[in-house]
VOSEVEX-238763 format. One record per residue (C-alpha): residue in three letters; residue number from 1; chain; x, y, z. Coordinates in nm, 3 decimals. Layout:
<recs>
  res    n  chain        u        v        w
  Ala  NUM      A        X        Y        Z
...
</recs>
This chain:
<recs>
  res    n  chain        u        v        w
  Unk    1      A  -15.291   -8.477    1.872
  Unk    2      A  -14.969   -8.574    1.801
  Unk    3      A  -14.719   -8.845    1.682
  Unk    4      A  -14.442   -9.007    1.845
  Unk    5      A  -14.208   -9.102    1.570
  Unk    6      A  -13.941   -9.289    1.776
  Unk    7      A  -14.011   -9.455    2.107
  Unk    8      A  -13.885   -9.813    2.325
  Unk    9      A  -14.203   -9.893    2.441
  Unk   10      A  -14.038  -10.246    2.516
  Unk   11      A  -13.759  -10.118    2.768
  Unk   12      A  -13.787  -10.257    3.140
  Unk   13      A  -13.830   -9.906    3.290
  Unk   14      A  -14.195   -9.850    3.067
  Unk   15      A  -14.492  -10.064    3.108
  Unk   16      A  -14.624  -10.114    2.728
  Unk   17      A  -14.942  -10.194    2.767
  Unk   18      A  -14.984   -9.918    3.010
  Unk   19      A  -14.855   -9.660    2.806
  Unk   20      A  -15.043   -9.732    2.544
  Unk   21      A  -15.371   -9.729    2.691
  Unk   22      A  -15.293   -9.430    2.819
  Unk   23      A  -15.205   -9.265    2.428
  Unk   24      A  -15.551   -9.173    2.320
  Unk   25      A  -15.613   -8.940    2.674
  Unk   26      A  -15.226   -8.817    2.642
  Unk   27      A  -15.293   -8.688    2.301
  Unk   28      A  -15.141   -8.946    2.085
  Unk   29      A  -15.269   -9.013    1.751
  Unk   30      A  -14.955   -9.339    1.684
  Unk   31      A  -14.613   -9.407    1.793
  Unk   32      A  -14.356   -9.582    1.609
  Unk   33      A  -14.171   -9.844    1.811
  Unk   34      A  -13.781   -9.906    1.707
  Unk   35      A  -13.600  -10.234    1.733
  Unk   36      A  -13.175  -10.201    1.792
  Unk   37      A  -13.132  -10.576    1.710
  Unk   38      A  -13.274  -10.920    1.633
  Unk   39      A  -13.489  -11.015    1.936
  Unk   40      A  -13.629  -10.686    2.015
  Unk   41      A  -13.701  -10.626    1.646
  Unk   42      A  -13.902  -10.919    1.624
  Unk   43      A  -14.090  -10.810    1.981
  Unk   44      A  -14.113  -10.439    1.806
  Unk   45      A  -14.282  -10.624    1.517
  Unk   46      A  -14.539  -10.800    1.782
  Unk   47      A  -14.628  -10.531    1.967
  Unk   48      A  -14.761  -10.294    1.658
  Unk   49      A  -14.947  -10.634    1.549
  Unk   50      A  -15.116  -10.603    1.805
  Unk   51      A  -15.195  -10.273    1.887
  Unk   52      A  -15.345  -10.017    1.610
  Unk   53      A  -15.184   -9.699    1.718
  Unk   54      A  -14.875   -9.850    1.756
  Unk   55      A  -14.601   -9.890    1.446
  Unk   56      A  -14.273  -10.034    1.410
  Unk   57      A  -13.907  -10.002    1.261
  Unk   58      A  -13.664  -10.308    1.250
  Unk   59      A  -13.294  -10.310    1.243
  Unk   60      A  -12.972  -10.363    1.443
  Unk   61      A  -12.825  -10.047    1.651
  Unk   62      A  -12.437   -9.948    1.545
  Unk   63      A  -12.397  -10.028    1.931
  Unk   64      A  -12.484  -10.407    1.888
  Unk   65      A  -12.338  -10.437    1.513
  Unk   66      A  -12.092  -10.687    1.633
  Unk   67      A  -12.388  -10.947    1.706
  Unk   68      A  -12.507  -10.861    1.362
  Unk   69      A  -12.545  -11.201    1.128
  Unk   70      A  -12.551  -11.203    0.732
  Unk   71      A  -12.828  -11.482    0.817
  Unk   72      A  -13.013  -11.203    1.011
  Unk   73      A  -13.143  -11.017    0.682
  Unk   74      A  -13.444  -11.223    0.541
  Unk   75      A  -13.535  -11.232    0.895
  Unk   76      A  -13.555  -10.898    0.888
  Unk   77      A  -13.723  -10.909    0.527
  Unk   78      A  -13.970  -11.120    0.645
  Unk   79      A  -14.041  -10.839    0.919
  Unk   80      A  -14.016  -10.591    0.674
  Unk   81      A  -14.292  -10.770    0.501
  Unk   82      A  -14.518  -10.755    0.781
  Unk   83      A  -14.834  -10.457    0.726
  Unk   84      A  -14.733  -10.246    1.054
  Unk   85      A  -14.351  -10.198    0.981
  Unk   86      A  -14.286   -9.887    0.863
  Unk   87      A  -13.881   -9.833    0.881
  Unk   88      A  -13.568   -9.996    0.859
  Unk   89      A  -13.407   -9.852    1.228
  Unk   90      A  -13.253   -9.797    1.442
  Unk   91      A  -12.934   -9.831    1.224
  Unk   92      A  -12.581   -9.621    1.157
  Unk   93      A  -12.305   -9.521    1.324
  Unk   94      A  -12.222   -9.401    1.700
  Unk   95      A  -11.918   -9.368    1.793
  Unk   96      A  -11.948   -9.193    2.168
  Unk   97      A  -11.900   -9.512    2.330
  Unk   98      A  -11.762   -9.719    2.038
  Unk   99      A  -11.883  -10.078    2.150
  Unk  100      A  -11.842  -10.203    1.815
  Unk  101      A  -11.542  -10.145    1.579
  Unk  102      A  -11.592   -9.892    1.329
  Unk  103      A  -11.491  -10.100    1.064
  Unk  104      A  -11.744  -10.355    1.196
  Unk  105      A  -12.088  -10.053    1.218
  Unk  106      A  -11.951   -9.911    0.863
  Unk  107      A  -12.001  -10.287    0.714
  Unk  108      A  -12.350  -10.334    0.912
  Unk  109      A  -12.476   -9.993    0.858
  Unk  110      A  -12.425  -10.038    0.433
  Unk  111      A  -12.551  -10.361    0.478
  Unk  112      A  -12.899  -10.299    0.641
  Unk  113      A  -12.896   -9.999    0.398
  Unk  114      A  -12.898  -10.265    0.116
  Unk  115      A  -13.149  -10.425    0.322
  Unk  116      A  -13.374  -10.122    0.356
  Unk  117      A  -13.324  -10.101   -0.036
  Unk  118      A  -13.444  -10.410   -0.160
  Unk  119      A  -13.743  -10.376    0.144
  Unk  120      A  -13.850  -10.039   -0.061
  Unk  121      A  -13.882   -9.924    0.331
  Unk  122      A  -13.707   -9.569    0.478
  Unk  123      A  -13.422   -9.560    0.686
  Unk  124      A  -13.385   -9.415    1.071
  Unk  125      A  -13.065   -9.307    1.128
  Unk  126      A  -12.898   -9.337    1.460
  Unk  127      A  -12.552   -9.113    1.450
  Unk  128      A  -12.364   -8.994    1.716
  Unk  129      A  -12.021   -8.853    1.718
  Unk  130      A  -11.996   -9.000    1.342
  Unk  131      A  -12.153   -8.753    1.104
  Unk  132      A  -11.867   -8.713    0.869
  Unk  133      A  -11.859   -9.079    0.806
  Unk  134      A  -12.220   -9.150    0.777
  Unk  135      A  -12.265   -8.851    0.535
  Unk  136      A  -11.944   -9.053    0.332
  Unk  137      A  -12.132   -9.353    0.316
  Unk  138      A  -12.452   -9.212    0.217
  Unk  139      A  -12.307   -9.059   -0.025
  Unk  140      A  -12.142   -9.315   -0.213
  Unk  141      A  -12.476   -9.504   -0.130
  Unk  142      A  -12.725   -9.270   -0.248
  Unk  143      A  -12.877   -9.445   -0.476
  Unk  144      A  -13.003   -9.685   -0.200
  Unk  145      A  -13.196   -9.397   -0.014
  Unk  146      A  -13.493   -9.404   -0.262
  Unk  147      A  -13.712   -9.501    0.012
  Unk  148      A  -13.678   -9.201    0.265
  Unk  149      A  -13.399   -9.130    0.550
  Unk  150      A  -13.512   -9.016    0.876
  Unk  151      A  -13.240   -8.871    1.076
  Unk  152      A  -13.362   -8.968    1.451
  Unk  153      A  -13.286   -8.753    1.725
  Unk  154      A  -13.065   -8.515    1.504
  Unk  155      A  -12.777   -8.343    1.708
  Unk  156      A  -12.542   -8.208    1.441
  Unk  157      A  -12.473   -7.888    1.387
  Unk  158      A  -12.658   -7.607    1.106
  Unk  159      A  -12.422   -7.675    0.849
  Unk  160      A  -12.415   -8.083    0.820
  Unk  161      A  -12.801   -7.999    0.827
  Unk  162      A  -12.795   -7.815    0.504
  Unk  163      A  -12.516   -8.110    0.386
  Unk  164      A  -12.773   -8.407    0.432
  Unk  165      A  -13.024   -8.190    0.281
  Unk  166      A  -12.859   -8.126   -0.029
  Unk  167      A  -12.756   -8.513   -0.031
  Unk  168      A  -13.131   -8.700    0.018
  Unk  169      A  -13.353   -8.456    0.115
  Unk  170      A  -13.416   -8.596    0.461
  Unk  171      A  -13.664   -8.605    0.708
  Unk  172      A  -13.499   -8.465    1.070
  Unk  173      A  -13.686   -8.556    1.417
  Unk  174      A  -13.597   -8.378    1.746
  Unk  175      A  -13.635   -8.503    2.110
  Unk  176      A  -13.612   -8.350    2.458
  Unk  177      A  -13.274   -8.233    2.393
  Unk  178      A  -13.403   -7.931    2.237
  Unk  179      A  -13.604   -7.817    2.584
  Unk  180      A  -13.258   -7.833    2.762
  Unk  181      A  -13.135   -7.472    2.820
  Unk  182      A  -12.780   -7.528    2.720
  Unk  183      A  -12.861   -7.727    2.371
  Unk  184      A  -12.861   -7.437    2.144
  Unk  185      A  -13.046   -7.630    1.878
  Unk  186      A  -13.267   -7.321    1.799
  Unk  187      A  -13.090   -7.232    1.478
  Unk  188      A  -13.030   -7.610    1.384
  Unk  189      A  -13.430   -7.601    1.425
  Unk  190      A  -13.477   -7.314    1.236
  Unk  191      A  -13.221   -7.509    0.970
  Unk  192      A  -13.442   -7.806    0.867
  Unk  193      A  -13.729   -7.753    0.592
  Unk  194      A  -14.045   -7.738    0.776
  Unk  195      A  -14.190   -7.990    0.587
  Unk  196      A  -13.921   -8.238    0.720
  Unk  197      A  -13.938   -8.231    1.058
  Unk  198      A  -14.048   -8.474    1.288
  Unk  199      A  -14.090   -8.481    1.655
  Unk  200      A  -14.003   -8.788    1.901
  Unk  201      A  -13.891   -8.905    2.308
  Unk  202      A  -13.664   -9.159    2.228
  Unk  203      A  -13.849   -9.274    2.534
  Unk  204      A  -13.734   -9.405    2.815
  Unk  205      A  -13.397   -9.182    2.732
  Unk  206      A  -13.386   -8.842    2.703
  Unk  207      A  -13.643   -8.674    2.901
  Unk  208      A  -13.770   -8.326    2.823
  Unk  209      A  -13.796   -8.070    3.051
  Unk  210      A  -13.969   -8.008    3.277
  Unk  211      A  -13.953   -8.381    3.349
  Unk  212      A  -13.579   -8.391    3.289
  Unk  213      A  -13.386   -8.683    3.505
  Unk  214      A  -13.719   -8.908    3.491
  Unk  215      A  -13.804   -9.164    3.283
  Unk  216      A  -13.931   -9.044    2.938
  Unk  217      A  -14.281   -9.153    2.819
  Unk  218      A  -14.455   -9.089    2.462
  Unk  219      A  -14.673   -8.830    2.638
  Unk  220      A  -14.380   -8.619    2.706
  Unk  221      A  -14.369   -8.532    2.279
  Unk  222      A  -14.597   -8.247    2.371
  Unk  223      A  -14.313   -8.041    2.552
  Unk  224      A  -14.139   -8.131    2.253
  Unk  225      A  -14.413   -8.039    2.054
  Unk  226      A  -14.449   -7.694    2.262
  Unk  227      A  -14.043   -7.628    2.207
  Unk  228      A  -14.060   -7.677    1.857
  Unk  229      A  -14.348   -7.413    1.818
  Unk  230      A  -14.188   -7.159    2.021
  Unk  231      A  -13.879   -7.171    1.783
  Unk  232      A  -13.996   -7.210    1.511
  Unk  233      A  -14.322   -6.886    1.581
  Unk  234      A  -14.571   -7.129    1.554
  Unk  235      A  -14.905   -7.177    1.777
  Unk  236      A  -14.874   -7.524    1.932
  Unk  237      A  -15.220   -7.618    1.690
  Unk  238      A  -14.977   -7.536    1.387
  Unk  239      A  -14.666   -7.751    1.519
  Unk  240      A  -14.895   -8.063    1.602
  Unk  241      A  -15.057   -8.045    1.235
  Unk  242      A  -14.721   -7.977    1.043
  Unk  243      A  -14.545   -8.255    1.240
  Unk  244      A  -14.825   -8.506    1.212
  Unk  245      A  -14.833   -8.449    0.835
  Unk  246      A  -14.484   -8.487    0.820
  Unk  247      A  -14.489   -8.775    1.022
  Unk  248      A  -14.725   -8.946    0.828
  Unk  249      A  -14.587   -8.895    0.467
  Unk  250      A  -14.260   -9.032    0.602
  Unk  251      A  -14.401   -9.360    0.712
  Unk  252      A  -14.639   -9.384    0.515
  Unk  253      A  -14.973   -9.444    0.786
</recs>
């Protein structure tokens, strides 16, 4: 059995209810459902209410910081509150596409990580193309990580790895990008201390092979799952139980 740790459940190309049905026959012990803003927080938030396999994180995406409020954060709080959220997320930087300003994620990213603070809830990390500042800000925010950092669908290299290691000792969780035969993630794999890593879809995005070019669904964590083990000279039995316990102590279920 395993855990996916970071899923959208809620996007138009999944069915919800469907998939989660479906979790206890595909081998799923809980997945953890992420908001990127607002509104789909506060659907996040409903949908692990009602549902007991099903967990949630609440936060506002570096894509859609520009729609980010001050007024937005005891919203949030109150979400926080709520016995099935587990995270702060998806929140930091991404600067691929660059929707919002820098300037403008940089202020919403230390923000929600002042939120996350006073929530006493961990953080999942969305970077992309941005590790160098992220790592800045962390840094001269560290003492706001007390709670646990989760760096979702990690894609930075070995060495900023060992960096955010040394920094907060965090918690690292790979997706279908590691079953792709160009990714060379093997040795970034290898990299992260086995008791922090953490498996995930990022479902519907980001399919695994052999499913690659589909739609992603929380199922799909086993070829994940399988990837991981192979790397890392594990049986499949081992990977599940070391990720699951991992899983767990980061979120706390």
């Amino acid at each position: 059995m395993l855990i996916d740790s970071h899923c959208h459940l809620l996007d138009e190309r999944l069915n919800a209810e469907e998939e989660i049905a479906r979790m206890p026959e595909d081998g799923l012990l809980a997945v953890v459902e992420n908001g990127f803003d607002l509104s789909s927080s506060y659907r996040a938030s409903a949908l692990a209410e009602g549902h007991e396999r099903v967990y949630c994180a609440v936060g506002c995406h570096p894509e859609e910081a520009g729609g980010f409020e001050r007024g937005h954060i005891e919203e949030y709080l109150r979400l926080c509150a709520l016995p099935k959220t587990v995270a702060v997320g998806e929140i930091g930087l991404d600067y691929y596409y660059e929707i919002a300003p820098r300037k403008v994620q940089k202020k919403v990213f230390i923000a929600q990580l002042e939120m996350a603070h006073k929530a006493k809830k961990p953080v999942n990390l969305h970077i992309r193309d941005a590790y160098g500042d992220a790592f800045d800000i962390m840094k001269e925010c560290k003492e706001l990580l007390g709670s646990g950092v989760l760096l979702h669908c990690y894609s930075g290299s070995r060495e900023m790895a060992e960096r955010f290691t040394d920094l907060c000792d965090p918690y690292f969780a790979f997706g279908g990008v590691i079953t792709f035969k160009n990714a060379k993630k093997d040795d970034v794999v290898r990299a992260v201390p086995k008791d922090r890593l953490l498996l995930e879809t990022d479902c519907p995005y980001m399919t695994p092979v052999p499913f690659r070019g589909q739609v992603n669904r929380p199922a799909y964590v086993k070829y994940v799952a399988e990837k991981a083990a192979q790397i890392l000279n594990m049986t499949m039995d081992e990977a599940e139980k070391l990720t699951v316990e991992n899983t767990r102590r980061y979120y706390g279920f």
